[in-house]
C-alpha positions, 0 to 999 in steps of 0.5 A: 402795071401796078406797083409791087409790093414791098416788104420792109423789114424791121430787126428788134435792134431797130426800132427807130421811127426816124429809120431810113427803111421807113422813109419812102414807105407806101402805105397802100402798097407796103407792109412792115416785117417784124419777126420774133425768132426762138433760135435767135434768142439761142445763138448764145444763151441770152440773158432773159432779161435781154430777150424780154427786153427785146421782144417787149420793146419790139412789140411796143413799136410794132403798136405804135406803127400800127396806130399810124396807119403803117401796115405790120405783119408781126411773127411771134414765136417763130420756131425758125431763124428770122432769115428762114422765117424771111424766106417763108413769108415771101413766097407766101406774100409773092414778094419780090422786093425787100427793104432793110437797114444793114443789120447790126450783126455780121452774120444776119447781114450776110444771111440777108444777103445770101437770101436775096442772091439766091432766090432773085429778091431784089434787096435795098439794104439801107445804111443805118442812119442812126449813127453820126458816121458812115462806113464810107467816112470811117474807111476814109478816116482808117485808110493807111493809117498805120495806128488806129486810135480812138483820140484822134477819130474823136476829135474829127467827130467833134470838129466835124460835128461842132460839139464842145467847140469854141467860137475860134474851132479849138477844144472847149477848156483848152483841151480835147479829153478830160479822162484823167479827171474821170477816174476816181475812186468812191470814198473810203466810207463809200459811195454815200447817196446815189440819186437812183437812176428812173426805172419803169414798172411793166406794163400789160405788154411786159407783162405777158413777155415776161410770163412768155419769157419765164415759161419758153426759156426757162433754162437761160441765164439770168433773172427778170425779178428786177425787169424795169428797163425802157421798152419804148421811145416816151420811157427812153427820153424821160430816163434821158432826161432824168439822168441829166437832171439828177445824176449827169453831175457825178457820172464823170468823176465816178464813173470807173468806181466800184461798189458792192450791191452798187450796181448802176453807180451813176451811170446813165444806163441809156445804152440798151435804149440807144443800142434799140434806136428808141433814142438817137445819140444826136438827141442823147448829146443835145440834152447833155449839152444843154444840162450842161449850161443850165446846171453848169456842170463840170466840162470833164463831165460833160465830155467824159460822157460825149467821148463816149457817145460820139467818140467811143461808140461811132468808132467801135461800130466803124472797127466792127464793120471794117474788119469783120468777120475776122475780128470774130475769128482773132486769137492773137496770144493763142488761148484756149481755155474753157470760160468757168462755169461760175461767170453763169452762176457767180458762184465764186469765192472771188468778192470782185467776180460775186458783184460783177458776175451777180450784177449781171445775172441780176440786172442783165447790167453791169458797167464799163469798168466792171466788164473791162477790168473785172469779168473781162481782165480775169477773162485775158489773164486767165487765158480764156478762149476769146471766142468763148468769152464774146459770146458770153458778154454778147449773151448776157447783157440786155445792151449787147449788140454784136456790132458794139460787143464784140469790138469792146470784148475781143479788141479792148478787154482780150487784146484778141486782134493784137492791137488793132485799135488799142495800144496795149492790153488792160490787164491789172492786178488785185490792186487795181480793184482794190483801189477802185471799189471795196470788193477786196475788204472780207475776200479770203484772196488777198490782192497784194499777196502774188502767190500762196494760199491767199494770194489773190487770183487776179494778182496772180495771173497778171504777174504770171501774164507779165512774165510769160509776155515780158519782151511784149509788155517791155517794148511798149512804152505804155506798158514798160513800167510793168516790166520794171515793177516786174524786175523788182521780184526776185528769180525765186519768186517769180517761179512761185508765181509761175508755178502757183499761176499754173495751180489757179489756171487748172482749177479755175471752176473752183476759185 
């Protein structure tokens, strides 16, 4: 009886040659699926330099394979969902045997398996060995615990990976996180000369996926005008190293400053090249670990950088997969509003939200403190809909994955699941962004001014949020000193801020 044939599928996020849906392929009998889907490129409205990006590193991989004598049937420009296009082929092949790594979005997974339940398919559904940690470690690690907390799965990383240990097992420096020495503000004078981060002019490939991308999706977000993004494996691991050698040294002690026209500060902008497996984070921390001898960098640095490779990225996937799909559903505070329009535009009087907002229009880019404590703080404060803000971030960066997105927007920045990995909600006011960027300098919203004509919007939703969840943010010893300095205002003015904070959260298309 002879073997029967097998299709491999390969998803735009997986381009990983070391995947384990390659791992026993037979090349006389087996072919690899690659699908480009229109309506996936629609579920949110994406960013089309992330649609670019995915389409142009999917075809580069799909070349690579075929130079190795893999067999590849690539689908372009399929008018139907990869599940549907899926089920077209294999009637059309007589396929009865599917092979894939579990997707990285809860929706297409189960569609998969949906597909194979219902037509018979005999489906191997392969763990995604990109990662350090399985799901079957991270349930271990999670089960009856009665707080789940980034610092304390961090260290079981380190311990059970051998990563900046000293010979005696204890914490290289004497101590396991060296946050607090990692969040400084640029100088008053600015930035001064940032070692530009490598960026890669397309190719013939790029090229044609950008022409396609500007004529079949002209109505997304977002400009290619600035395209240079990795799109295969030899431009990821020279933008690795690139960034260890010019630009590791000053990621740790600005890495949550913020500047205009400033838009990759010194940040690795490894993680669209990650989050596709055109790089392994294994290989991502061996390179940082040997800059760091051969540079002597700071260890702040150095594990301020690790952290959040093998600490911050390995848990949110373990979050996303253990409390999927009702991560997606959760409302903890119960908001409703509509997202404003000008998070699509960045037409906004607001300096802070122009530059974050515009950075990402530009760039399909911005950084983590520019997501959590800009778009994603006024996002909370201003009682947007979670649901409507997680589809915004998953549309509109070309390094948004659902598994990685969705745990970052709707547990971190929107506190949306209560809590459930995170130990109070990040809300800051104007002040904040003041002291971490120049953004407020020229704005006509003032950010120490908490209500009026003036104030700052971002001043005036914190308060107003401080007030209507003070017995929340007082019972919480993390966030009790807000109450406190909440206590400090008077009775008149905090119905001033109330009543002004009602004026801003009506109008909020037109700040």
């Amino acid at each position: 009886m002879s073997k029967p044939k097998r299709l491999v599928l390969i998803l735009g996020d997986q381009l990983d040659r070391q995947s384990s849906a390659l791992k026993d392929f037979d090349f006389k009998h087996d072919e690899v699926v690659m699908i480009e889907s229109i309506p996936e490129a629609q579920v949110v409205l994406s960013h089309k330099a992330k649609i670019a990006l995915f389409l142009s590193a999917m075809r580069h991989f799909a070349k690579e394979l075929v130079g190795e004598g893999y067999a590849v049937h690539y689908v372009r420009d399929s008018k139907l969902s990869i599940v549907d296009t899926l089920k077209t082929l294999l009637k059309q092949k007589n396929i009865t045997h599917l092979i894939c790594v579990e997707p990285g979005e809860w929706r297409l997974k189960i569609a998969i398996e949906d597909l194979a339940k219902g037509s018979g398919l005999q489906l191997d559904m392969r763990e995604d060995e990109h990662f350090y940690c399985s799901h079957r470690e991270f349930r271990e690690w999670a089960a009856n615990k009665k707080e789940l907390r980034l610092e304390f799965f961090y260290r079981l990383m380190r311990k059970t990976h051998n990563i900046l240990l000293d010979k005696e097992g204890n914490p290289e420096g004497g101590q396991w996180n060296f946050d607090q020495d990692n969040r400084k503000p640029y100088p008053k004078s600015g930035p001064g000369i940032i070692e530009a981060p490598i960026l890669f002019e397309p190719d013939e490939i790029t090229k044609e996926v950008l022409a396609y991308v500007e004529e079949n999706h002209s109505e997304h977000p977002g400009s290619l005008e600035h395209f240079r993004w990795p799109v295969n494996r030899d431009q990821a691991l020279e933008a690795l190293q690139y960034f260890v050698d010019y630009r590791l040294r000053n990621f740790g002690i600005y890495q949550d400053a913020m500047w205009t026209d400033t838009p990759y500060g010194w940040h690795s902008i490894l993680s669209s090249s990650l989050n596709l497996k055109l790089l392994n984070p294994r290989e991502v921390i061996s390179t940082v670990l040997d800059a760091w001898k051969k540079y002597s960098l700071d260890l702040s640095t150095v594990e301020g950088f690790i952290r959040q490779i093998l600490g911050w990225r390995e848990f949110v996937r373990g979050m996303y997969y253990l409390d999927m799909p009702k991560m997606a559903q959760d409302n903890y505070y119960s908001h409703q509003r509509a997202l404003p329009d000008w998070y699509w535009t960045g037409k906004t009087k607001m300096r802070c939200m122009q530059d974050a907002v515009g950075h990402t229009l530009k760039y399909g880019y911005a950084h983590h403190i520019q997501r959590l404590m800009v778009t994603g703080n006024f996002a909370l404060l201003a009682e947007i809909l979670p649901s409507a803000v997680c589809d915004w971030y998953l549309a509109v960066y070309v390094d948004a994955i659902e598994w990685v997105e969705l745990p970052n927007t709707a547990g971190m920045a929107l506190f949306a699941n209560g809590g459930r990995f995170t130990s109070k909600p990040y809300i800051a006011s104007g002040a904040y962004i003041k002291r971490m960027s120049n953004y407020c300098g020229g704005c006509q919203y003032k950010p120490d001014v908490r209500f009026g004509e003036n104030a700052c919007p971002v001043t005036t939703l914190y308060w107003n949020f401080l007030i209507k969840h003070r017995k929340q943010f007082d019972s919480n010893p993390r966030t009790r000193l807000m109450t406190a300095n909440l206590k400090k205002i008077n009775d008149a003015d905090q119905s001033a801020i109330v009543e002004h904070a009602q004026q801003v959260l009506n109008n909020l298309n037109h700040l």
